[in-house]
C-alpha positions in Angstrom: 0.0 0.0 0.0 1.3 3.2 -0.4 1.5 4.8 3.0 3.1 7.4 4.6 4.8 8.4 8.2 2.5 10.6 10.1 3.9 14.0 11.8 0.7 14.4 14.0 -2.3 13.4 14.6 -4.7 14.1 11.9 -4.1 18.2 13.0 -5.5 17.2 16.2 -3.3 18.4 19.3 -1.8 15.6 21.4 -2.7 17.4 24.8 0.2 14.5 26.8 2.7 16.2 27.8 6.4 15.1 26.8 6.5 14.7 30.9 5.4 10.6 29.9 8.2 9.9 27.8 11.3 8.4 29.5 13.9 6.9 27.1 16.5 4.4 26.8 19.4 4.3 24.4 21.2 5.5 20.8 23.4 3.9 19.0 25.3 0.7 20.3 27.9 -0.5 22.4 30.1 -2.6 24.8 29.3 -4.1 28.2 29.9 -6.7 30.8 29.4 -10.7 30.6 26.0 -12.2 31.2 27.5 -14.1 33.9 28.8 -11.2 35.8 25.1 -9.4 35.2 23.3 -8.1 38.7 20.1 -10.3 39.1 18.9 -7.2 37.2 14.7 -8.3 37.6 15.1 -7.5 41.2 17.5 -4.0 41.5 15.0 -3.0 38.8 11.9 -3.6 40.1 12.6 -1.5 43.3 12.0 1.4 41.0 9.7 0.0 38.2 7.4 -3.0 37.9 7.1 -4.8 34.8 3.0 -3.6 34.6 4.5 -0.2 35.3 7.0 -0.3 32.8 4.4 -1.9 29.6 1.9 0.8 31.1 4.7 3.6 30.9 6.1 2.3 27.5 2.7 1.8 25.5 2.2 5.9 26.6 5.4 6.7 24.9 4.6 4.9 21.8 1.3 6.2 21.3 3.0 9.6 21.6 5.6 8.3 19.0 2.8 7.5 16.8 1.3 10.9 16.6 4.5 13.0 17.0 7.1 11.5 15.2 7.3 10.4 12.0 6.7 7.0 12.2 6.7 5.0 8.4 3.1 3.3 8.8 3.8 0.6 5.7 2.8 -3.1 6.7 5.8 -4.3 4.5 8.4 -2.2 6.3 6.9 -2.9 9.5 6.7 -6.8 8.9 9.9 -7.0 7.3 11.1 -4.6 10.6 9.6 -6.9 13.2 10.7 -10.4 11.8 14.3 -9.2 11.6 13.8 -7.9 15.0 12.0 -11.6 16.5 14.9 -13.4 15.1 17.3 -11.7 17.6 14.5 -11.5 20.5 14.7 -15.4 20.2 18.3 -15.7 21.5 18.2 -12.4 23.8 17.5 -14.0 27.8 15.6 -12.0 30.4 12.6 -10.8 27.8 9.6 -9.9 29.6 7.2 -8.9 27.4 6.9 -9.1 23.4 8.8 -6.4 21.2 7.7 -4.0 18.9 9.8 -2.8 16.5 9.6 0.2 14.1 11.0 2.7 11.7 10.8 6.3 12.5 11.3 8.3 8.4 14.8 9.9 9.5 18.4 9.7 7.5 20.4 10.1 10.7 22.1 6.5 11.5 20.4 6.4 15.0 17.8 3.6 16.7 16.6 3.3 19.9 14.9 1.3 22.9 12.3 2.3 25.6 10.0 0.6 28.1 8.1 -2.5 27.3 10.3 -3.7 24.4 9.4 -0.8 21.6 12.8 0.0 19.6 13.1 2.1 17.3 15.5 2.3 14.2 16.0 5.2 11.5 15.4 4.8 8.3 18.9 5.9 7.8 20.7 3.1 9.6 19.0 0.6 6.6 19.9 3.3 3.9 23.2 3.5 4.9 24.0 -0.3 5.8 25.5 -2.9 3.0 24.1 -6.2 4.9 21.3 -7.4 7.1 24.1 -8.1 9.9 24.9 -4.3 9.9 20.9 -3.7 10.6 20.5 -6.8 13.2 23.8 -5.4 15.4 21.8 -2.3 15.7 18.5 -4.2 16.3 20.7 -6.6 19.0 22.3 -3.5 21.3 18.6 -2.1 21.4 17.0 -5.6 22.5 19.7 -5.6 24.7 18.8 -2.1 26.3 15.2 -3.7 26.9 16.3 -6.8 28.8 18.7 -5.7 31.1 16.1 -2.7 32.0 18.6 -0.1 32.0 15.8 2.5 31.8 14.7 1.1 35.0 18.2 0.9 36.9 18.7 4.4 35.8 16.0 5.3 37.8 17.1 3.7 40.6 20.4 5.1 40.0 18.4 9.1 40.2 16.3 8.7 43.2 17.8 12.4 44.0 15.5 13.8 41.6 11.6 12.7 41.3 10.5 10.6 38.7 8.7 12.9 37.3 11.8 15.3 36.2 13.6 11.8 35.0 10.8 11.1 32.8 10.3 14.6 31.6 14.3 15.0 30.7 14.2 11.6 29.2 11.4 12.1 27.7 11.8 15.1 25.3 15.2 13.4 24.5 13.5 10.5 23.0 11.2 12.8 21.3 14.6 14.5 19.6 15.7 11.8 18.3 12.8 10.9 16.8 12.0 14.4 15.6 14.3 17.0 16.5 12.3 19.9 15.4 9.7 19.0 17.8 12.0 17.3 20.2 14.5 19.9 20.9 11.6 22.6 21.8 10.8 19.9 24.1 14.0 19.4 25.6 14.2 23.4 26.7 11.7 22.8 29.6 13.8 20.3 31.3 17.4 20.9 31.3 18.0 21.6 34.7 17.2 18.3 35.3 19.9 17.4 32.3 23.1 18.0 34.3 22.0 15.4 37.0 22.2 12.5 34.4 24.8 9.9 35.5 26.7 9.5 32.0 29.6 7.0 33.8 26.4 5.0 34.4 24.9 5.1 30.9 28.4 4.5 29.5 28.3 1.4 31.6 25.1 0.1 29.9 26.6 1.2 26.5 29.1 -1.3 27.3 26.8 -4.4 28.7 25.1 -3.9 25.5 27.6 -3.8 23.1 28.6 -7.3 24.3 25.6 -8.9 24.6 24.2 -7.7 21.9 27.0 -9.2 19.6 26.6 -12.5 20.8 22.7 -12.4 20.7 23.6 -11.4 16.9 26.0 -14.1 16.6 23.4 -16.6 18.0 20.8 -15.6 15.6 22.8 -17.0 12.6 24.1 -13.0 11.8 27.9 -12.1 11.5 29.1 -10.8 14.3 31.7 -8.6 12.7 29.1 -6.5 11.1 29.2 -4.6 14.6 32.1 -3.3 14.4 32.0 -2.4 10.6 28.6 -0.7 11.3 30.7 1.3 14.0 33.2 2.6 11.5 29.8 3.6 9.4 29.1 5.8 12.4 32.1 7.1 13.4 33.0 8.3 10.1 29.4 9.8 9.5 30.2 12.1 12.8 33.6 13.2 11.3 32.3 14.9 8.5 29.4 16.3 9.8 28.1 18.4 13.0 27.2 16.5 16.2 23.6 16.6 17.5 23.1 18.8 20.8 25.4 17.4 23.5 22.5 16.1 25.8 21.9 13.7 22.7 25.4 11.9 23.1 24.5 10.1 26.5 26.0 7.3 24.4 28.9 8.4 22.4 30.7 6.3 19.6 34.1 6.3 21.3 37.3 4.7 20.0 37.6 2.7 23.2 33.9 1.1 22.3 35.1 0.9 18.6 38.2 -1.3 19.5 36.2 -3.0 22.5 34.2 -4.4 19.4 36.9 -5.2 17.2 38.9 -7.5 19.8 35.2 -9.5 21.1 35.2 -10.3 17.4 38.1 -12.2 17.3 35.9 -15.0 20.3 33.8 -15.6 17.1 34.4 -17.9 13.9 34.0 -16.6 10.7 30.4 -16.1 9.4 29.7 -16.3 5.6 26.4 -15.3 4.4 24.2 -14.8 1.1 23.1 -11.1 0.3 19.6 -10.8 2.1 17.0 -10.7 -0.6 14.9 -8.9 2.0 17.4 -6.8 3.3 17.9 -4.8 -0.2 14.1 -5.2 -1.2 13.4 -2.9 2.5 16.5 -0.7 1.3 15.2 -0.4 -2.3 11.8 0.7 -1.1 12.9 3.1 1.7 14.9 5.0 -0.8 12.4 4.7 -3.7 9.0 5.6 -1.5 10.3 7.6 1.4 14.0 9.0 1.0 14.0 10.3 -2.6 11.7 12.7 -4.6 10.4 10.8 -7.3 11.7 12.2 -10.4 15.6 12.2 -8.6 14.1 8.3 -7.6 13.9 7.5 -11.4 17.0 8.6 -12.5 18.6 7.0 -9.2 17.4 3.6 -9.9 17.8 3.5 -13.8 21.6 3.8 -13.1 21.3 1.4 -10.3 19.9 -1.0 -12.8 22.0 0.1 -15.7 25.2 -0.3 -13.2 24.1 -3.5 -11.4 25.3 -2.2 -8.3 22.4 -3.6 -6.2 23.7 -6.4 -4.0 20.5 -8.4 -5.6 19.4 -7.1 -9.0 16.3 -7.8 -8.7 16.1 -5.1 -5.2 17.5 -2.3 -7.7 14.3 -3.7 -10.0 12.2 -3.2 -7.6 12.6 0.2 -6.5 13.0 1.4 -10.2 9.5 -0.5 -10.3 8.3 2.2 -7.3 9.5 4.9 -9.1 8.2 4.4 -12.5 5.1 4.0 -10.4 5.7 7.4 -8.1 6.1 9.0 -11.9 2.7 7.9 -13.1 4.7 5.2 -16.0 2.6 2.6 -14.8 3.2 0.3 -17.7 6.7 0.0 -17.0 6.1 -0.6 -13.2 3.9 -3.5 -13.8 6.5 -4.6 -16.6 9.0 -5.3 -14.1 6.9 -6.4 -10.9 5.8 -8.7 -12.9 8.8 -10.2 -13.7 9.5 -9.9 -10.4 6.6 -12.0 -9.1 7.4 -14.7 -12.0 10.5 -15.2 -9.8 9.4 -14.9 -6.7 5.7 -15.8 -6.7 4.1 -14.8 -2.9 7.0 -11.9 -2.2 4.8 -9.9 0.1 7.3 -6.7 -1.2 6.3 -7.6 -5.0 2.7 -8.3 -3.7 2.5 -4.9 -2.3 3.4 -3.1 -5.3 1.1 -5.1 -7.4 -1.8 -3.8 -6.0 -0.5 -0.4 -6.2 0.3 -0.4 -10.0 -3.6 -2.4 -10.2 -5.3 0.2 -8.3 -3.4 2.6 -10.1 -4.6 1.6 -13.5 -7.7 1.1 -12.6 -7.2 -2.7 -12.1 -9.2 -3.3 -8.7 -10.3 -6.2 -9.9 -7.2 -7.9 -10.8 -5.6 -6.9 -7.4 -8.8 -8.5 -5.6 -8.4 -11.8 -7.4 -4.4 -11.7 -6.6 -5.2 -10.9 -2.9 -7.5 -13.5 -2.5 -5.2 -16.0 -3.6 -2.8 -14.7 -1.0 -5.1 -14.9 1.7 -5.5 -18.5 1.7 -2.0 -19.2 2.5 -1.6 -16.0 4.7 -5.3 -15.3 6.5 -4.4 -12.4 8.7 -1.3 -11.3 7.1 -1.3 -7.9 7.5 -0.1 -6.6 4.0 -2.3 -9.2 2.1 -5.5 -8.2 4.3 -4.9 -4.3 4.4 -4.5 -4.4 0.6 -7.3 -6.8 -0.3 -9.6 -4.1 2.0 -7.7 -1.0 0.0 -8.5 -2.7 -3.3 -12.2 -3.7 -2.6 -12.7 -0.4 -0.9 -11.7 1.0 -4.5 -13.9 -1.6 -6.5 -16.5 0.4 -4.3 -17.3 -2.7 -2.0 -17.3 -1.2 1.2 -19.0 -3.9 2.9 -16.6 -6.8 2.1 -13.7 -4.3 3.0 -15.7 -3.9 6.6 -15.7 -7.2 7.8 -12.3 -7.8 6.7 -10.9 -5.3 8.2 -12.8 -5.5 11.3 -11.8 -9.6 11.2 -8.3 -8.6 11.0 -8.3 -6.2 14.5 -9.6 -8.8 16.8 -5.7 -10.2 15.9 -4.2 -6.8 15.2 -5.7 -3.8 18.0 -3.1 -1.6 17.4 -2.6 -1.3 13.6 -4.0 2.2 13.1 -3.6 2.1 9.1 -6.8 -0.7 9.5 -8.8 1.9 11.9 -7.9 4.8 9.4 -8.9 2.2 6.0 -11.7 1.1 8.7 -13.2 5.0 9.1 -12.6 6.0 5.6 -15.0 2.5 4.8 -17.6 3.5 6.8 -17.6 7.1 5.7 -18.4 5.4 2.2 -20.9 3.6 3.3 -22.5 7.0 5.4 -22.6 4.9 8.7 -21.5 7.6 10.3 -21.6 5.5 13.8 -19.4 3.1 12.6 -17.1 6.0 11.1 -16.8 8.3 14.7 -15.8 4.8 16.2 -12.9 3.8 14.6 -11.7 7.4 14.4 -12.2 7.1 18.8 -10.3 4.1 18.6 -7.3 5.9 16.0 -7.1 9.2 18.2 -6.6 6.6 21.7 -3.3 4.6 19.6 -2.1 8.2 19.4 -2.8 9.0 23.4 -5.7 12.0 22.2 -8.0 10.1 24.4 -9.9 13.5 24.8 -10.5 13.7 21.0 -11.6 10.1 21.1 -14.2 10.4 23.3 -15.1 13.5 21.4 -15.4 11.2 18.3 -17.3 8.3 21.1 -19.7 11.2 21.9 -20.4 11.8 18.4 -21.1 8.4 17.5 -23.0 7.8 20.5 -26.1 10.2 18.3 -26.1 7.9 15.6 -27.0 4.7 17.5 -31.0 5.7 17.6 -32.9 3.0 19.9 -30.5 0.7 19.7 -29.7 0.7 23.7 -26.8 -1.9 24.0 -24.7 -0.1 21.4 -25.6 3.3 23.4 -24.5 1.1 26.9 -21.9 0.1 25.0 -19.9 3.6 23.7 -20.8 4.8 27.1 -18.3 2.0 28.5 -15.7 2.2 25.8 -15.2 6.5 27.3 -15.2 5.4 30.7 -12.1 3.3 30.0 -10.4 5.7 27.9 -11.1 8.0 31.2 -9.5 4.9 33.0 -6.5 5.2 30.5 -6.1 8.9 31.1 -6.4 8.3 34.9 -3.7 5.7 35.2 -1.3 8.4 32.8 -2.0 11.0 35.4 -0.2 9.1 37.9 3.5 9.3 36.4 
């Protein structure tokens, strides 16, 4: 599908304050052995329960969602998330599921906060020649997440409230994310800046850096595409101005850079294959979300011309998105279809597919792909949210409906379905329906005034019908609940 990152929330102010948003890490690092690790469950729960911590980290990410720009694209976000499960498997100590996503940002930068949400930059798969260079990143940040340094940092600043950590932490996270909005951010708590323990960040710098590489080694990745990645950075901060100091809690020192480079030696050589979806998510970033279309074209026809893709058939594919972005639709489903020939069921060539379909006017040929699809992969998220897209544009809003509405009973936080789910029921004029899943949109971006606004609204559509009115009425007591329990931190 051809979605975008949001930067806010449908114009609609936030009204959470950046006072929610603790943070965790940038970048990666270097740290102790697993065996000489704390019994870290315990020192960090004296300062954070694990219901605290998922409570504390869903708040942040529902700000993430409306304030930063967040790349809403089920491919992305599925390729993202399985790179990210493959190191989760081999990580020890996890407490809760991860989620992993891309923020639309060049800098080479990622990130991890509470209750397992990480967070990479487009830029660090832009910029990175393997999958191992991406999974290093991915590894320090799972690493963040299950030794709960967030957590032992605050046990580490009981001199200042929680409140002021959180706040400080907060509108840091928020920088990295989105610096514009970030950095304003970050001017209401500095006094609280200087009381940051940086010897004690450094430290977890380091316990990452070391488990991460062996969780990355353990998932079948090279190891040594840590330390390569490192150079990546380090050589991106020579010729080019350093964020605002505050941000380098976790500088890229040469001490972590050679720390990296001895651990490799531990670890035999590891040979692998080019990632075939490695470069397709590289292709597309640069092709959909980095480049303007017409510099896209011309990009990607050398690319092609030059064969200097790792895979050909990535540098195909995102000269397929830009014929498309440039309205030479015949040529786009020229070589996705060739493509597909090869690789029947790529979810990245299955994507695009639709697009060029709905594009020219095709909705029925999309449906009958999808549909196919669907059989072998029932609540995939890319084949369901584009068979809903397609039979929304065949003008079958009803189908599209209970598809969709199917596909969130698995899926209650993929707002893309609640936005194709509104825009369905706008279609249809069940205006009930529409105010409900815009509610239930506003509340994954933490405007839970707005959504009861839109609860309120929908509440005079439902007539005589009493147990739909009993209901709505429950649905805005708990998200009064949910705005209750946020008042507490």
């Amino acid at each position: 599908m051809r979605q975008f990152f949001r930067s806010g929330i449908l114009g609609v102010s936030m009204g959470m304050a950046t006072a929610l948003l603790p943070v965790s890490s940038v970048g990666q690092s270097i740290g102790s052995d697993k065996n000489t690790l704390p019994d870290i469950g315990v020192v960090a729960s004296e300062v954070l329960t694990l219901d605290k911590e998922m409570l504390v980290g869903d708040a942040i990410m529902r700000q993430m969602r409306g304030q930063a720009p967040v790349i809403d694209d089920p491919v992305l976000t599925e390729y993202i998330q399985d790179l990210g499960n493959r190191l989760v498997l081999q990580a020890e100590n996890t407490k809760f599921p991860f989620e992993f996503f891309i923020i639309n940002n060049s800098a080479m930068n990622a990130f991890a906060f509470y209750g397992g949400h990480v967070g990479v930059h487009s830029g660090i798969i832009t910029r990175a020649d393997t999958e191992s260079e991406v999974a290093s990143v991915l590894a320090h940040e799972v690493t963040h997440v299950t030794q709960r340094h967030l957590a032992r940092r605050a046990l580490s600043q009981q001199r200042s409230s929680p409140l002021q950590i959180a706040s400080m932490l907060g509108s840091i996270l928020l920088a990295m994310a989105n610096p514009e909005a970030g950095i304003a951010a970050m001017q209401t708590s500095t006094a609280v800046a200087h009381q940051l323990n940086i010897d004690y960040t450094r430290s977890n710098e380091q316990e990452a850096d070391r488990i991460g590489i062996d969780i990355l080694y353990q998932a079948g990745f090279d190891p040594k595409a840590a330390s390569t990645f490192f150079g990546k950075m380090a050589e991106e901060y020579r010729t080019r101005s350093l964020p605002p100091e505050r941000l380098l809690t976790h500088p890229l020192t040469e001490k972590r850079i050679a720390d990296a480079r001895n651990r490799m030696r531990r670890y035999p050589d590891v040979r692998l294959h080019p990632s075939l979806s490695f470069n397709l998510a590289k292709a597309r970033l640069l092709a959909r979300y980095q480049f303007a279309p017409d510099y896209a074209l011309e990009h990607f026809k050398a690319v092609v011309e030059n064969d200097t893709f790792p895979i050909r058939d990535a540098g195909l594919y995102g000269l397929a998105i830009a014929y498309l972005a440039n309205e030479e639709n015949q040529k786009a489903k020229q070589i996705n279809d060739q493509l597909l020939a090869r690789t029947p069921g790529n979810l990245f060539y299955v994507d695009l597919a639709t697009d060029i379909a709905l594009a020219m006017g095709q909705a029925d040929e999309a449906i009958a792909m999808l549909q196919k699809e669907l059989q072998h992969k029932p609540r995939n998220s890319v084949v369901v949210l584009n068979l809903a897209n397609a039979y929304m544009a065949n003008k079958d809003h009803e189908t599209a409906i209970e598809l969709i509405r199917d596909y969130l009973l698995v899926h209650p936080h993929d707002q893309l379905a609640y936005q194709l789910l509104s825009n369905a029921y706008k279609a249809e004029k069940s205006y009930k329906g529409m105010h409900q899943s815009k509610a239930e949109l506003l509340a994954l971006y933490g405007a839970y005034p707005n959504a009861i606004d839109e609860l309120q609204h929908a509440y005079n559509f439902t007539g005589d019908d009493h147990l739909e009115k009993q209901r709505i009425r429950a649905r805005i007591q708990q998200f009064r609940d949910e705005q209750e329990k946020l008042k507490q931190f």
